[in-house]
C-alpha positions as CSV (number, residue, x, y, z in Angstrom):
1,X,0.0,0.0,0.0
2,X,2.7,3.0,1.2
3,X,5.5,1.7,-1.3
4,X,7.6,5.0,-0.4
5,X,10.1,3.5,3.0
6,X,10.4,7.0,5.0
7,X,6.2,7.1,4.7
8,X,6.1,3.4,5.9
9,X,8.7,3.7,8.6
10,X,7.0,6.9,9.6
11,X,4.1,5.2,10.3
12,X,5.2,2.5,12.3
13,X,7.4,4.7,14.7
14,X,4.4,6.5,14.8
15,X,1.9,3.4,16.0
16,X,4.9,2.2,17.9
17,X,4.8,6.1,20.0
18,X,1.0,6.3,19.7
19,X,1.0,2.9,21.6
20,X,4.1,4.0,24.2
21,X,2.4,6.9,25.0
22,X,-1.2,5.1,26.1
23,X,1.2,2.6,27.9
24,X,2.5,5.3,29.7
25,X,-0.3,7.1,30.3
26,X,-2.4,4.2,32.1
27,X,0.8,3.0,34.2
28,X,0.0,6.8,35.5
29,X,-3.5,6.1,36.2
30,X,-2.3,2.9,38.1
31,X,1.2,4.0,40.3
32,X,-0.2,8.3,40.9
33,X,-1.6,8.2,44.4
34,X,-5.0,9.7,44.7
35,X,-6.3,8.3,41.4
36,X,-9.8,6.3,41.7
37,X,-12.1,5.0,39.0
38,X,-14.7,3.9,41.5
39,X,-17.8,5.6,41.1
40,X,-19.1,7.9,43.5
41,X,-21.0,6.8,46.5
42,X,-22.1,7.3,50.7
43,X,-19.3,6.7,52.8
44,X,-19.9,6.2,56.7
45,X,-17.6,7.8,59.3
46,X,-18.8,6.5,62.7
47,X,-17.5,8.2,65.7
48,X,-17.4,5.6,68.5
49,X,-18.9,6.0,72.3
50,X,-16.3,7.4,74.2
51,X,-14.2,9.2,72.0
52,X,-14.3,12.5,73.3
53,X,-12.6,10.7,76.5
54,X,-9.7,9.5,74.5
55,X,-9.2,12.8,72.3
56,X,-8.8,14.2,75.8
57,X,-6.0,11.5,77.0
58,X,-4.7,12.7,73.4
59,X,-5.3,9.0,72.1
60,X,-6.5,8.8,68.3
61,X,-9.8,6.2,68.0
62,X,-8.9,3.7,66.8
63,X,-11.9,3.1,64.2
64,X,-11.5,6.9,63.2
65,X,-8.7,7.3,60.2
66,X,-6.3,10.3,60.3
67,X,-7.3,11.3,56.6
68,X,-10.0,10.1,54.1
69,X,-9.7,10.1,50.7
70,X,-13.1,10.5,48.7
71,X,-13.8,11.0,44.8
72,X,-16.3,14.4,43.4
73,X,-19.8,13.5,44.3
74,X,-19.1,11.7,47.2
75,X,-21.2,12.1,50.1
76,X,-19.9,11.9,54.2
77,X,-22.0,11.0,56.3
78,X,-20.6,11.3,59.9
79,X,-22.6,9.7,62.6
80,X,-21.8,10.0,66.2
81,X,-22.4,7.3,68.7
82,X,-20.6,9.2,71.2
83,X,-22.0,11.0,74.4
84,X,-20.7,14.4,73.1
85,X,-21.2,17.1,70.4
86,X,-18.8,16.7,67.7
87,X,-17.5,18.7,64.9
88,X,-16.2,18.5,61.4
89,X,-15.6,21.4,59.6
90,X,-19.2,23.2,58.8
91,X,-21.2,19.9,60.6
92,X,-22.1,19.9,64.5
93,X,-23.2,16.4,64.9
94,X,-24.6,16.2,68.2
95,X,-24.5,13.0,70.4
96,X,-26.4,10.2,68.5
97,X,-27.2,11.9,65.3
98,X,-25.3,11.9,61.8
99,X,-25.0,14.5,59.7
100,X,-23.3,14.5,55.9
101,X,-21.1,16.8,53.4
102,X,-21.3,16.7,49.7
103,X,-17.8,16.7,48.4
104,X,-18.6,17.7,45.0
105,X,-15.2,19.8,44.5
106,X,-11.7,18.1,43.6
107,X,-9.7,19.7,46.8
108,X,-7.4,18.9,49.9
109,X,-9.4,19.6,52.6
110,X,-8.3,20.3,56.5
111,X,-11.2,20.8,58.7
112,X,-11.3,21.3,62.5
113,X,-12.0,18.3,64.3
114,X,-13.2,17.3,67.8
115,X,-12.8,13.8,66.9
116,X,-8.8,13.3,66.8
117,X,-6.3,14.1,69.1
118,X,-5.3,16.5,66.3
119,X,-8.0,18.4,65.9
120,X,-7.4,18.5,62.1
121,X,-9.3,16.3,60.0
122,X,-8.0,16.2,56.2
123,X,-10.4,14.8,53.8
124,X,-9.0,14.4,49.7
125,X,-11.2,14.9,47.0
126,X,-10.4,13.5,43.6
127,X,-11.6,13.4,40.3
128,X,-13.2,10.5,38.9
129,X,-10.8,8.7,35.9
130,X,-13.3,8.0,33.4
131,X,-12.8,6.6,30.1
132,X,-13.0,10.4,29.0
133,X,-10.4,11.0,31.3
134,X,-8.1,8.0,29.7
135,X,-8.9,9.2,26.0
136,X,-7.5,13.0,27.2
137,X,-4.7,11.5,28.3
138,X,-4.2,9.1,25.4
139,X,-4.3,12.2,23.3
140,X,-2.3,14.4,25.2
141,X,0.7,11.8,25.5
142,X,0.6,9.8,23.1
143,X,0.4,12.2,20.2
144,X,3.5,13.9,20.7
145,X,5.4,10.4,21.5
146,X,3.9,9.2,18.1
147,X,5.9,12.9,16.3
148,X,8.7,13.0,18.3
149,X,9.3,8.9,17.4
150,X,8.9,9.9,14.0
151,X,11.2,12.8,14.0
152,X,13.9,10.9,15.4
153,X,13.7,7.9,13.7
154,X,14.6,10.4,10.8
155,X,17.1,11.6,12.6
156,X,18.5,8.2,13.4
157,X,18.0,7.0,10.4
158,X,18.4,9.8,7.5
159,X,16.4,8.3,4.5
160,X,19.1,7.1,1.8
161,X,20.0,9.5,-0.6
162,X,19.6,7.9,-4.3
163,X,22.7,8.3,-6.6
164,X,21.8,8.9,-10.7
165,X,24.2,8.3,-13.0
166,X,23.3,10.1,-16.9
């Protein structure tokens, strides 16, 4: 079909960068921290009877995590099982109640806590990878691998100059 070499040779260093650059691209997905694919849903955080009594001793509960990590459109709900008010950021959850958060912006988030010994609570919000998500980044790397493969194949490999004799 392409009889002329540089056009066929352009085109495989080309597939061969087009397909380095998705390769790339997903091992991101897989190895950057913070990077979820699950789809957004209600996550629980219970705050255990007798929490405020450790917090005091400066002991973290042990059912309470020092940092969450959530994806946009997630929704906390904190319930409190405790004998105390308790806050998080904007919610007061009084003793036996819950109350929840929408977390429907990609941030790092550090709210004031009465629930660790810290009195910071740091909640992550991601984006969601989506196969939209995978295509952008298909595009966005593995277009220029696929041109600069091409370019320096030619630059490797300077097509043959052809020698006429009249």
């Amino acid at each position: 079909m392409f009889r002329n070499p540089i056009v066929k040779r352009s085109l495989v260093f080309a597939v061969a960068g087009l397909i380095f650059g998705a390769l790339l691209s997903e091992i991101a997905f897989l190895v950057m921290p913070g990077m979820d694919t699950r789809s957004p849903e209600q996550v629980l955080l219970v705050i255990p009877p007798g929490t405020a009594q450790r917090v005091a001793l400066g002991e973290q509960p042990p059912s309470i995590p020092t940092n969450m990590l959530f994806v946009v459109g997630d929704t906390l709900i904190v319930k409190n099982e405790d004998s105390v008010v308790h806050q998080l950021g904007p919610l007061w959850i009084p003793a036996n109640t819950s109350a929840s958060m929408a977390l429907n912006t990609a941030q790092k988030y550090a709210f004031q806590c009465s629930f660790v010994p810290t009195k910071i609570f740091g909640l992550d919000v991601n984006q969601q990878i989506t196969v939209g998500t995978r295509i952008e980044a298909f595009i966005v790397g593995g277009i220029p691998v696929a041109i600069l493969a091409v370019l320096y194949s030619l630059l490797i490999w300077p097509p043959k100059k052809e020698i006429r004799l009249s």
